[in-house]
C-alpha positions as CSV (number, residue, x, y, z in Angstrom):
1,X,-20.8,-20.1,3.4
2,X,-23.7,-17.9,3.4
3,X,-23.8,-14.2,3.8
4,X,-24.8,-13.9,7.7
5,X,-21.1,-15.7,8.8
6,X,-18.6,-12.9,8.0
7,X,-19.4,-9.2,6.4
8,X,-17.0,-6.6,5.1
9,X,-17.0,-3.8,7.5
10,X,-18.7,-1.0,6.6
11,X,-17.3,3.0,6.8
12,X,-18.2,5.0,9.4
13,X,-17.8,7.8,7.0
14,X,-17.6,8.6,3.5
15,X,-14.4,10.5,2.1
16,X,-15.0,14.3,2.8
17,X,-15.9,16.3,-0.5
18,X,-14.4,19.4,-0.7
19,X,-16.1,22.2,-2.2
20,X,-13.6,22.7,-4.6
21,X,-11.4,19.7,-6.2
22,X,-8.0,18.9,-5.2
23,X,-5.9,19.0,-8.4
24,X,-3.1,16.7,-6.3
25,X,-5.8,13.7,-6.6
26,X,-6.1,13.7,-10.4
27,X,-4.6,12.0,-13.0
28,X,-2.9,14.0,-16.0
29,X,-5.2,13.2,-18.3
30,X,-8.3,14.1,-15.6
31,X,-6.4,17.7,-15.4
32,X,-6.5,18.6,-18.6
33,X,-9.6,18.1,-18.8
34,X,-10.6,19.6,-16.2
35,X,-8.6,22.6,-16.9
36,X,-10.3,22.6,-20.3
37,X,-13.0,22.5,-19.0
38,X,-13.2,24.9,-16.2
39,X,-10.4,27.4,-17.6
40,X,-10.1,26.8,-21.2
41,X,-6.6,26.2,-21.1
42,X,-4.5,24.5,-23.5
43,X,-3.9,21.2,-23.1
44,X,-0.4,21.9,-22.6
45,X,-1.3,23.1,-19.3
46,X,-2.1,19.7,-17.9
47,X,1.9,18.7,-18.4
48,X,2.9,22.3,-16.4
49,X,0.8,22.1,-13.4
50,X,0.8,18.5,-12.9
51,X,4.5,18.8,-12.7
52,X,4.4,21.8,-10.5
53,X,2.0,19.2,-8.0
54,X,4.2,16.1,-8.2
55,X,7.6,16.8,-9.4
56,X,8.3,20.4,-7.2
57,X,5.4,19.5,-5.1
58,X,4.3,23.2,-4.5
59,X,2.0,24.4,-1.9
60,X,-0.1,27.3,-3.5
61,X,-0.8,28.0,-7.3
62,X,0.9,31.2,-6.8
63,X,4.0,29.1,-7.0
64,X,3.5,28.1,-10.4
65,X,5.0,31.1,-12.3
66,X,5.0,29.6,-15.9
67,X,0.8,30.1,-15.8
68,X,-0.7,33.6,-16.0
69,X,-2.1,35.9,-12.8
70,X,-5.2,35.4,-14.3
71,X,-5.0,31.4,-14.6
72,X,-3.5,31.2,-11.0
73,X,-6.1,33.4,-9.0
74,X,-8.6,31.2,-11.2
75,X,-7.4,27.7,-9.8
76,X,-7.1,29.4,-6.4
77,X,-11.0,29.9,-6.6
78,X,-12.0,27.2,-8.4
79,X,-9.7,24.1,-6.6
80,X,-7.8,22.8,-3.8
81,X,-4.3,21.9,-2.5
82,X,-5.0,20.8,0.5
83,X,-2.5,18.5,2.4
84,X,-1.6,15.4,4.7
85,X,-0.3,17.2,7.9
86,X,2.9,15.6,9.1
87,X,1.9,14.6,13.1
88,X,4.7,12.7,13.7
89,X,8.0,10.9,11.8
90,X,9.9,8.4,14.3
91,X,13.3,6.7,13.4
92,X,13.7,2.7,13.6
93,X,17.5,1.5,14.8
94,X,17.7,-0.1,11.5
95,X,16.7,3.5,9.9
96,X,13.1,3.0,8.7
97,X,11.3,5.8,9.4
98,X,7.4,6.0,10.2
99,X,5.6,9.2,9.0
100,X,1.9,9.7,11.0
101,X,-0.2,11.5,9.0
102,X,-3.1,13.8,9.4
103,X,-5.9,13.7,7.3
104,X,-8.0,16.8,6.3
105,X,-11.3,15.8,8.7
106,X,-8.6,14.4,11.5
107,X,-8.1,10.9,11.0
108,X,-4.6,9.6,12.0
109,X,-3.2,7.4,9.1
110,X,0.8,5.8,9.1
111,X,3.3,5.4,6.2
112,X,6.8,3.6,6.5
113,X,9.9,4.5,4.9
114,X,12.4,1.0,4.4
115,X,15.9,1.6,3.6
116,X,16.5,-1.1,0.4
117,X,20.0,-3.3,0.3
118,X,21.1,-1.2,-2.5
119,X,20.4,2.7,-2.7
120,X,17.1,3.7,-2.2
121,X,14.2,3.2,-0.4
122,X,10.5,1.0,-0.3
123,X,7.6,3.2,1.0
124,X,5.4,1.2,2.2
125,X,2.1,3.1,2.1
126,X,-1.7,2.9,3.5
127,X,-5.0,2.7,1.6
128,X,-7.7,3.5,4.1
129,X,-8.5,4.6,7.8
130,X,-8.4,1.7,9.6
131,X,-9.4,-1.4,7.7
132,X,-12.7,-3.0,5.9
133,X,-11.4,-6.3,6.9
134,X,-10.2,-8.3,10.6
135,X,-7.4,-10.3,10.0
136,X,-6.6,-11.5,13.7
137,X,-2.6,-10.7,13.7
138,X,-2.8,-7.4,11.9
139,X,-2.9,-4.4,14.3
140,X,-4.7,-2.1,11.9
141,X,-8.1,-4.6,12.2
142,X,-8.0,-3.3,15.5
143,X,-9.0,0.0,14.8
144,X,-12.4,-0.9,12.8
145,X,-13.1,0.8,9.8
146,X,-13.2,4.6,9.4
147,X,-13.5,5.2,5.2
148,X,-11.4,5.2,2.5
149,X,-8.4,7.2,1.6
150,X,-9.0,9.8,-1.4
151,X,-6.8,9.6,-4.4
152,X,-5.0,12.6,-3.4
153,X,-4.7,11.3,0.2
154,X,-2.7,7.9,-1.2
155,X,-0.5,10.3,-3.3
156,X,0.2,12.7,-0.4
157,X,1.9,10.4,1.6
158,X,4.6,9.5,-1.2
159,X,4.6,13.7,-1.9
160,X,5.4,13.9,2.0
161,X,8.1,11.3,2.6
162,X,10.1,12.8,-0.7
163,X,9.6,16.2,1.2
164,X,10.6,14.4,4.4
165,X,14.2,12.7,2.6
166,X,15.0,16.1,0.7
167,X,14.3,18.0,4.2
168,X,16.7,15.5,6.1
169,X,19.7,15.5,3.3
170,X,19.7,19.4,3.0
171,X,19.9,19.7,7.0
172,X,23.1,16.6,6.8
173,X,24.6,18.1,3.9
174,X,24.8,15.3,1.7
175,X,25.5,15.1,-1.7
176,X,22.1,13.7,-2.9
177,X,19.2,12.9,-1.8
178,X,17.9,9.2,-1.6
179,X,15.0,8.3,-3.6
180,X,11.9,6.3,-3.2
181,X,12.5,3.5,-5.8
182,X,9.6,1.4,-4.7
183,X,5.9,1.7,-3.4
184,X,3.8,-1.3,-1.6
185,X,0.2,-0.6,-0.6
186,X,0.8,-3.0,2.2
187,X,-0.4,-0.3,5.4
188,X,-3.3,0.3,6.9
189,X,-6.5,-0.9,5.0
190,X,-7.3,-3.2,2.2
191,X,-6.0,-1.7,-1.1
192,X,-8.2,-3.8,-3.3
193,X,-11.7,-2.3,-1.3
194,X,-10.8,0.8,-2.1
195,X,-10.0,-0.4,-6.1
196,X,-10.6,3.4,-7.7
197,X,-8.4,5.1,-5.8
198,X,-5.8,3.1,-5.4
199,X,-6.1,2.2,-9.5
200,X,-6.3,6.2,-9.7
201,X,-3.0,7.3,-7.6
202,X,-1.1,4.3,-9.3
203,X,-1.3,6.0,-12.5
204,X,-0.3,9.2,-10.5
205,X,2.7,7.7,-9.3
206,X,3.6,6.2,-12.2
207,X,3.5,9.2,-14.9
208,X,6.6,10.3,-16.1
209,X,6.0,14.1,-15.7
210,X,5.8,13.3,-11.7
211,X,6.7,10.8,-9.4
212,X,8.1,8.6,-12.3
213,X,8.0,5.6,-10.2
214,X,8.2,2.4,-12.4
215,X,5.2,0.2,-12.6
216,X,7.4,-2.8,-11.9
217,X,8.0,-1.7,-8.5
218,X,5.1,-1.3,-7.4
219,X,3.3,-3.7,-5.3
220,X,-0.5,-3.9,-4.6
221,X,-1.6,-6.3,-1.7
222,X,-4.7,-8.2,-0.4
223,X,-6.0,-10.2,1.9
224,X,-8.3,-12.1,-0.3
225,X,-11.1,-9.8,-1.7
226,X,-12.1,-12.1,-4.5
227,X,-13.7,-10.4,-6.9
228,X,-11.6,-7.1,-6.3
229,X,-8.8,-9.9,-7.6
230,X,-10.9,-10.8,-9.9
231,X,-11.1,-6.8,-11.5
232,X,-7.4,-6.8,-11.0
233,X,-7.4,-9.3,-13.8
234,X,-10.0,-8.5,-16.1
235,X,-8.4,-4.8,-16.3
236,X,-5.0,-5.8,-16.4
237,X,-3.4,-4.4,-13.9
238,X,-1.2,-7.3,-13.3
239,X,0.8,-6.0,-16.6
240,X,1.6,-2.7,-14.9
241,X,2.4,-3.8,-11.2
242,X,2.7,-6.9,-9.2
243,X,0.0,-8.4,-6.5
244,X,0.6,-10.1,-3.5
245,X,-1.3,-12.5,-1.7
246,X,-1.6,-12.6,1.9
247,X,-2.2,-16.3,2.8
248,X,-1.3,-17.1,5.9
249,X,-2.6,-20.5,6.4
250,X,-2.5,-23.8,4.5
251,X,-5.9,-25.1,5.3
252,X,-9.4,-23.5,5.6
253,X,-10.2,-24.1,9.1
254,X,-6.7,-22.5,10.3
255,X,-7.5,-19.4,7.9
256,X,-11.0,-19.2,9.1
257,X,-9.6,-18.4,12.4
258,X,-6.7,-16.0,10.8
259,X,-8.4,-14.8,8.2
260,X,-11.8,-14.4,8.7
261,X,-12.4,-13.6,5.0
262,X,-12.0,-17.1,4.2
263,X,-15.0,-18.3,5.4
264,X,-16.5,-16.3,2.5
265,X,-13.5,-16.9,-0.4
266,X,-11.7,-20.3,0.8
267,X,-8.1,-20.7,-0.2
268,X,-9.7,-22.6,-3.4
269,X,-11.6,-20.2,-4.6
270,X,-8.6,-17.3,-3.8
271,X,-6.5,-19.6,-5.7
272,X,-8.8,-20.1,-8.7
273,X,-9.0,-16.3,-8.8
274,X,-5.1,-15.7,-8.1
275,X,-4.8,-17.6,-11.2
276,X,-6.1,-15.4,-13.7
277,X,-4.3,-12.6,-13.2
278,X,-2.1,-11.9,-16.1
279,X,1.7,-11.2,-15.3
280,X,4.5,-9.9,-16.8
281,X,7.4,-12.0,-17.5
282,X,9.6,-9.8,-15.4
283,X,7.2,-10.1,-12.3
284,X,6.0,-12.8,-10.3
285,X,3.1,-13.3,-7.8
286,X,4.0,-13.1,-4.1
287,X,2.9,-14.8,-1.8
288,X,2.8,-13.6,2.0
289,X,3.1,-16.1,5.1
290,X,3.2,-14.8,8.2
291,X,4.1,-17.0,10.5
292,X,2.2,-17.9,13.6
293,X,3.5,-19.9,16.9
294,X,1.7,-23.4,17.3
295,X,-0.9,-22.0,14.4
296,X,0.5,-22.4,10.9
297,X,4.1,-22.9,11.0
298,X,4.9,-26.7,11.1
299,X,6.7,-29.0,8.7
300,X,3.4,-29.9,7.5
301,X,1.9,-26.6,6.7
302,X,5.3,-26.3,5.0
303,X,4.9,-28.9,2.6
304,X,1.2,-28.1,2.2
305,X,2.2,-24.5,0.9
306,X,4.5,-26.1,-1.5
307,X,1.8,-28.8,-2.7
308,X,-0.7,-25.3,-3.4
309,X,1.6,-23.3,-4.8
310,X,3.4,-25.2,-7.1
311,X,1.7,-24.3,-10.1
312,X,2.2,-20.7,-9.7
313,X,4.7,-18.6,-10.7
314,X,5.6,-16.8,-7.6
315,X,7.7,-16.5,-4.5
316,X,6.7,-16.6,-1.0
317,X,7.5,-14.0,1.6
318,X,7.6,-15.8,4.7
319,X,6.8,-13.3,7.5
320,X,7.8,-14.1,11.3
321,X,5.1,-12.5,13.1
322,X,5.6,-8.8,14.5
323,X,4.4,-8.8,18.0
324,X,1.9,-6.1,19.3
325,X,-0.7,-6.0,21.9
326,X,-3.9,-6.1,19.6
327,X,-3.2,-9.8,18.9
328,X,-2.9,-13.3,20.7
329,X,0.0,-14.3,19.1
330,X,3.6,-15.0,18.8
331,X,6.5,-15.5,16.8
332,X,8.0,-18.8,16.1
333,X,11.6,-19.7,17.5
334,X,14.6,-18.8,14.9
335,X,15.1,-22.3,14.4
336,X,11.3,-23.4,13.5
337,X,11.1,-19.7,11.4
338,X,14.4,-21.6,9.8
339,X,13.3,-25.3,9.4
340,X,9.9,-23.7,7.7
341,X,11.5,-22.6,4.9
342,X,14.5,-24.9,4.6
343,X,11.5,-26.7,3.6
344,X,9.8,-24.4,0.9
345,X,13.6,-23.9,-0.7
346,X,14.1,-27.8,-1.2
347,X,11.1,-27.9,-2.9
348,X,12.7,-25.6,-5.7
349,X,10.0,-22.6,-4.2
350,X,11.7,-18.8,-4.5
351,X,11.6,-18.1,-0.8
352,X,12.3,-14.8,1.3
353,X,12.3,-14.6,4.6
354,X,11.2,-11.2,5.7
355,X,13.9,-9.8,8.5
356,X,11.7,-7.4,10.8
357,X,12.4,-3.7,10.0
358,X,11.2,-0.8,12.4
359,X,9.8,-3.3,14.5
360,X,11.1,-0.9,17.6
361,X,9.1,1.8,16.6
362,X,5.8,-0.5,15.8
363,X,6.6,-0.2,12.1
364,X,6.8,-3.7,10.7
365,X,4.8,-5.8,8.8
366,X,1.1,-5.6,10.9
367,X,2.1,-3.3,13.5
368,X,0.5,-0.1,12.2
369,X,-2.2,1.2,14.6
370,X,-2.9,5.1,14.0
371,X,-5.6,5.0,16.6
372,X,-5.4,8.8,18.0
């Protein structure tokens, strides 16, 4: 297809830049440099206030009493701690939890907290205002595209919800507070568009003197972005945390249709590119299939998704589609949602079917719309 038939959106703005860095949006290695640089500090400096910023998630630098008077007033002129304001955290009957954020210039962003089967939670978080991309049964392609979330901004909204968790078990009383055990950038945006930052606040998330969250439980997801995938590969990062692939159809011209960024990267050329990314033994590539009413969710597409998948390593995550007014369509009955991947598990294909969580509270899978 040529060029003129389907574009990436562009921003309508850039990400603000603050006078004066924010030290929550940089790596520990980038602080002590930075430090060095700026302060002269010892490297050991680096360890101390990155665990003051991620591990007790202070507010101020006068809150991080193991540095001197003079170091603090220094970072107090020469950076930032700015923060995500918390607008608005609604509770699912199934007890996810959606946190809507406020960004620094005003922009509206949404994060989802989902109770895990075993103790512990998956925070599903977002990767830019609005989206670069229009997938048609994804609320957030309604909203256009705004810019990119900052490295700090990604962070934030994991620094928030543990604020959020520790907040709620102090005012219950309970005897510990749950933790975030895993992170998917499956909200609002396209994580691979926005590669550096995402790349960036993974290694945030994951460091040891923070967040501490293991690479193996993170997940990063796309819609298709090609060469991004391609990146993904080439760097690595399939070693250090798993991708998944949101397919959605078996055949070009259905994905044309639900995917618009097929008619640039067919399912062929996603494919080709899926499979160079190097994985771990202990992780797989996932698949995701949401599943569409009278569009994509007949036997046939059913045996068509085993036919392309069956060289892969993976498992599908088969998706019923989460209704909400930005999109024409509608969720399969139980028993063709059940038939559908009867199908894919006779085959031998590891299959999960997705139960809806927070979809009361417009917090499932393609239901997040932060549009005020």
């Amino acid at each position: 297809m040529s060029d003129s038939v389907w574009q990436i959106r562009r921003p309508s703005s850039g990400i603000p830049r603050a006078a004066a860095p924010n030290l929550r949006g940089m790596s520990r290695v980038e602080l002590g440099e930075w430090l060095t640089r700026e302060l002269g500090a010892p490297r050991f400096r680096a360890d101390q206030v990155f665990g003051w910023l991620h591990l007790h998630r202070v507010d101020s630098f006068e809150a991080m009493t193991n540095l001197s008077k003079r170091e603090r007033a220094a970072l107090g002129e020469r950076a930032s701690l700015d923060r995500l304001q918390v607008d608005t955290v609604q509770r699912a009957r199934d007890g996810t939890r959606k946190l809507r954020l406020r960004t620094t210039d005003g922009h509206a962003i949404e994060s989802v907290l989902i109770p895990n089967d075993e103790r512990g939670l998956t925070q599903c978080i977002s990767s830019q205002v609005g989206c670069a991309l229009d997938c048609r049964f994804c609320a957030t392609a309604s909203l256009g595209f705004t810019r990119n979330l900052d490295t700090w901004e990604i962070v934030e909204q994991v620094t928030r919800a543990r604020e959020l968790l520790a907040s709620e078990a102090l005012s219950e009383g309970a005897e510990w507070t749950p933790r975030i055990t895993n992170v998917v950038y499956m909200g609002m945006g396209e994580p691979l568009h926005n590669f550096n930052q995402v790349r960036r606040s993974i290694e945030i998330l994951t460091d040891d003197v923070g967040d501490a969250i293991a690479g193996r439980r993170i997940t990063v997801s796309t819609s298709g972005l090609v060469p991004a995938i391609e990146r993904f590969a080439r760097e690595g990062l399939g070693l250090e945390v798993g991708l998944a692939v949101s397919l959605n159809a078996t055949t070009d011209p259905v994905r044309d249709q639900v995917m618009p960024i097929n008619q640039r990267w067919s399912i062929a050329t996603l494919l080709a590119a899926v499979r160079e990314v190097p994985t771990s033994r202990r992780r797989r590539v996932t698949f995701e299939y949401v599943l569409l009413r009278d569009v994509n969710d007949t036997d046939g597409d059913a045996r068509r998704l085993v036919s392309l998948l069956r060289e892969f390593r993976c498992h599908v995550n088969v998706i019923p589609f989460n209704p909400h007014p930005h999109a024409p369509y509608q969720r399969p009955s139980d028993r063709r949602i059940q038939d559908f991947v009867a199908i894919l598990r006779e085959a031998g294909v590891q299959c999960w079917l997705r139960t809806p969580r927070g979809d009361d509270i417009q917090a499932a899978c393609g239901q997040l719309a932060a549009d005020a």
